[in-house]
N, C-alpha and C positions, 0 to 999 in steps of 0.2 A: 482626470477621472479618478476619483477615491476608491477605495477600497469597495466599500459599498455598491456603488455604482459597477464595480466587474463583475461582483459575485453577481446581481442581478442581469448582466448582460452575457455571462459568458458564466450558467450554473453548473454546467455537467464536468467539466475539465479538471485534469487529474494534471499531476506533474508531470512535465515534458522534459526532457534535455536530450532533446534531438540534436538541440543546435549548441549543445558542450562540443568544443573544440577539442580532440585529447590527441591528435598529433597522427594519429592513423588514416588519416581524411582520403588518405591515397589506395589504403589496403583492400584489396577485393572481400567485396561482401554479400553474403547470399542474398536473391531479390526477394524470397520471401520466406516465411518461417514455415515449416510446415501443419503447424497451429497457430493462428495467429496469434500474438503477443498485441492487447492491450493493456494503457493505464486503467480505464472506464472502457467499458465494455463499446466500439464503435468510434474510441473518440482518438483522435492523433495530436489536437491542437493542445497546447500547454495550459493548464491552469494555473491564473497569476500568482497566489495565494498559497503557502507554504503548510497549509494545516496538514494534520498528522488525521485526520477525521475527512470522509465524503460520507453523507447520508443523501438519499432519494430515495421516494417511494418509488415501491416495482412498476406500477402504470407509466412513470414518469420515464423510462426507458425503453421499456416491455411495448408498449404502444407504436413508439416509433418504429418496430420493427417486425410489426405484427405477432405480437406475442410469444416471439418466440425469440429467444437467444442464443445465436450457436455456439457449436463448439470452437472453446479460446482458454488461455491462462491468462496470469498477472506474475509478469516478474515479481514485484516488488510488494505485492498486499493481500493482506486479510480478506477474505469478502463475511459476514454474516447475513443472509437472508432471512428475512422472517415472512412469513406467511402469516397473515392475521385469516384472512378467508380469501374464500376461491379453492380452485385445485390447479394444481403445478406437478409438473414432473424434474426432476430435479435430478441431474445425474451429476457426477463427483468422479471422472476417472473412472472404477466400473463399479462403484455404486450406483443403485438408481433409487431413487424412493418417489413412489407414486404419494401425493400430499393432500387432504381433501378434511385437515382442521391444524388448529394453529402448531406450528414448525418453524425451527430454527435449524438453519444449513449450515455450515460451517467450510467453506471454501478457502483449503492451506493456498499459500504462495505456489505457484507452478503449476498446480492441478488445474489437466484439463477439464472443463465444464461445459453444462448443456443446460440449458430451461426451455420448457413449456408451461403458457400459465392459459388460465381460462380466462376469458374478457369480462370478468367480474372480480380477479383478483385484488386483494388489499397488501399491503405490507410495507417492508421498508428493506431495503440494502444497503449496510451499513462497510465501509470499505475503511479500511485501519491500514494506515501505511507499517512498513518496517519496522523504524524505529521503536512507534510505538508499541507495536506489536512484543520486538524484543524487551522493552522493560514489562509488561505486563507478563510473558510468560518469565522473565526473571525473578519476576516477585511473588507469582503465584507458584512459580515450581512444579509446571504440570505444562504438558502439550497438547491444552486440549485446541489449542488456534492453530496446531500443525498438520491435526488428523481429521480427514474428513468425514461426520457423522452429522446424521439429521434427526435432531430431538425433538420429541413429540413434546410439548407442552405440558399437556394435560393441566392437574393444577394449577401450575404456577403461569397461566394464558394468562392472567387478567395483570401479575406480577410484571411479567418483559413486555407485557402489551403496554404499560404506564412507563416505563422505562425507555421503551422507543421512541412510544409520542416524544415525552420529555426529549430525549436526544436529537428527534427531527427539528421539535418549536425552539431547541435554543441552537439549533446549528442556521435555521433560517433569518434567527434573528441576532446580529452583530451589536451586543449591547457590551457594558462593560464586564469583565469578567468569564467572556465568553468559552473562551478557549479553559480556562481553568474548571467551569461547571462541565463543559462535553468531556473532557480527560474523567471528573472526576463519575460523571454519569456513565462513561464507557468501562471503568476499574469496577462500576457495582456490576454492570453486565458479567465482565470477565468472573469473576469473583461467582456470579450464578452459574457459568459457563464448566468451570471449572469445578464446582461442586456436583455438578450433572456429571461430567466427563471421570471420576473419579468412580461414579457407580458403575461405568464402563468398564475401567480398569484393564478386567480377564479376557474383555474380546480380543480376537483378533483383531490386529489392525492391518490398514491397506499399508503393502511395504510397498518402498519408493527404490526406483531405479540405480544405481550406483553411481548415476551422473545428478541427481539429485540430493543426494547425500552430499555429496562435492561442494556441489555450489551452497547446500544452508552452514555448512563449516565457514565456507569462504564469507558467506551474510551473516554470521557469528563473529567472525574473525575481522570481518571490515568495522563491525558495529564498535567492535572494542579497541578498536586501531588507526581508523582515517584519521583523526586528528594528528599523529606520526608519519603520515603518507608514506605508505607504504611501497613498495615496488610492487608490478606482478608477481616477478622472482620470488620477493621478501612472502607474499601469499602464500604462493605454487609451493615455495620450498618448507613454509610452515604445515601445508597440507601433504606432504608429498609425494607430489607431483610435479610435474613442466608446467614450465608459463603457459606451452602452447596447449596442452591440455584443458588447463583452466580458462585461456582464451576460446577456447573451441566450445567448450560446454555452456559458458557465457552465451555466446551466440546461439547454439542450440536452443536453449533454455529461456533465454531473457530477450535475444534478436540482440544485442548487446555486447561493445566488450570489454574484457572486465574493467579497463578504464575505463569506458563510461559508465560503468555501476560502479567505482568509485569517484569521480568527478562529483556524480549527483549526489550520490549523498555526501558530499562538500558542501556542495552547493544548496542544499537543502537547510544544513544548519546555518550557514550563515547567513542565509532566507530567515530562519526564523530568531537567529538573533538581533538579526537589523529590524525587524517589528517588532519583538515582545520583549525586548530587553532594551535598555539606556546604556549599554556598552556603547563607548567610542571606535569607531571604522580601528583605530588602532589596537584597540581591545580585543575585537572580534578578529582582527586576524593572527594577535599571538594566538586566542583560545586556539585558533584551527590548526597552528602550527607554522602559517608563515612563516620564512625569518626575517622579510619585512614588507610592512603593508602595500608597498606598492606593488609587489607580487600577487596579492591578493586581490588588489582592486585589479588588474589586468586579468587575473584566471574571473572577477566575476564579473568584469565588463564583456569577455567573450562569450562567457556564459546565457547571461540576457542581452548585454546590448547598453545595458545601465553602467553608471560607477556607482557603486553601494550606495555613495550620498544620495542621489537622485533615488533609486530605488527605494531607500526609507524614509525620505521628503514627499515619493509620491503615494508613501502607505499611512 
């Protein structure tokens, strides 16, 4: 089965790494989070595909659940909502904005959330993983992907309304260059985003819990360091804090612990090495820090199930 052929048979699926091995396998773990932690809103099975980008329109989820969305977060991603037409209610943690012309939602990492939408709604929900997340607010210097606020359009509707399309018709269709057009079409978003968010500036903003503070150091701190692999300790003791602390909030937070939110993001870049790059299996595991690749092909055969080769023979 190609590539092609998953994204058409399995569209909704977000990154899994349930089935990352990290040595804990034994340790008691709460049965459920008290907000649920999804990747995609409903979804638990893995999607095979390494993109840094999910786009679907809101019917395309909204539907399946009778229009309405409950309350949940996202360890690990952005959401952007857009509202083309329809009316939604749109809650953020204890923002609420009743929505009834075109809007963009801004959904940080963590934040609990809530949608209702009317059975006429249009739009798109644009989901930005981590990483990428991190280089764009790196470049742009502003956090407007951290805070949650919902912008009226007005003028500029017909501007993000061409900019989504664009982003839905080339994320549906896997031609060449693909991945490089959606990065470069989600940087103009950001870049409008962020130029909105700066007229914000003076507002208040929602403050975040002190265990949430925690963990976007520690998602700061991982971004600039798994490829050193780090310890929990080597973390904890950068942040300072106890391992068990930073384990403990992991789980609260993400249903996670913090080895498996560094595993996966291991696992992710070397996912997208072995498809978008011509680095040799040996290449790709000095980049990640192995000290030899057969270390690597073991952490990423447990990971999927594959040895690298097979997983980039079958992409």
């Amino acid at each position: 089965m190609d590539a092609v052929e998953i994204r058409r048979q399995y569209p909704l699926h977000y990154l899994d790494f349930s089935r990352v091995r990290t040595g804990e396998d034994d340790m008691p773990r709460p049965a459920t989070a008290a907000v649920p932690v999804f990747k995609l809103y409903g979804e638990t099975t893995a999607w095979p595909t390494p993109d840094l980008i999910h786009c679907e329109s809101i019917p395309e989820r909204s539907r399946i659940h009778e229009w309405e969305i409950k309350p949940h977060r996202h360890g690990d991603l952005v959401q952007l909502l857009y509202v083309q037409s329809g009316k939604a209610m749109l809650k953020v943690e204890d923002r609420a904005s009743e929505v009834e012309m075109p809007s963009l939602q801004v959904v940080p990492a963590l934040s609990v959330h809530t949608f209702r939408f009317s059975r006429d709604i249009q739009g798109h929900i644009l989901s930005l993983a981590r990483p990428l997340v991190e280089q764009l607010e790196a470049a742009l210097d502003v956090s407007a992907l951290s805070t949650a606020r919902c912008y009226a359009l007005g003028a500029d509707s017909d501007y993000v309304d061409t900019l989504f399309d664009a982003i839905a018709n080339e994320y549906r269709q896997p031609r060449a260059g693909r991945d490089l057009m959606l990065h470069s079409l989600v940087n103009v978003l950001a870049v409008w985003l962020s130029r909105r968010s700066s007229e914000h500036a003076g507002e208040e903003t929602h403050a975040m819990d002190r265990g949430r503070e925690h963990l976007q150091v520690f998602m700061h701190q991982l971004e600039a360091s798994f490829r050193e692999h780090w310890s929990i300790d080597q973390h904890a003791q950068a942040m300072g804090i106890s391992a068990a602390h930073l384990n403990a909030l992991c789980r609260r937070l993400c249903n996670q612990s913090a080895l498996q939110i560094i595993s996966e993001r291991l696992l992710l870049e070397a996912k997208r090495n072995l498809i978008y790059t011509t680095l040799t299996i040996n290449q790709v595991s000095d980049s990640l820090g192995f000290s030899e690749p057969a270390y690597f092909s073991r952490f990423f055969k447990r990971a999927t199930g594959q040895s690298p080769k097979a997983f980039r023979q079958q992409k």
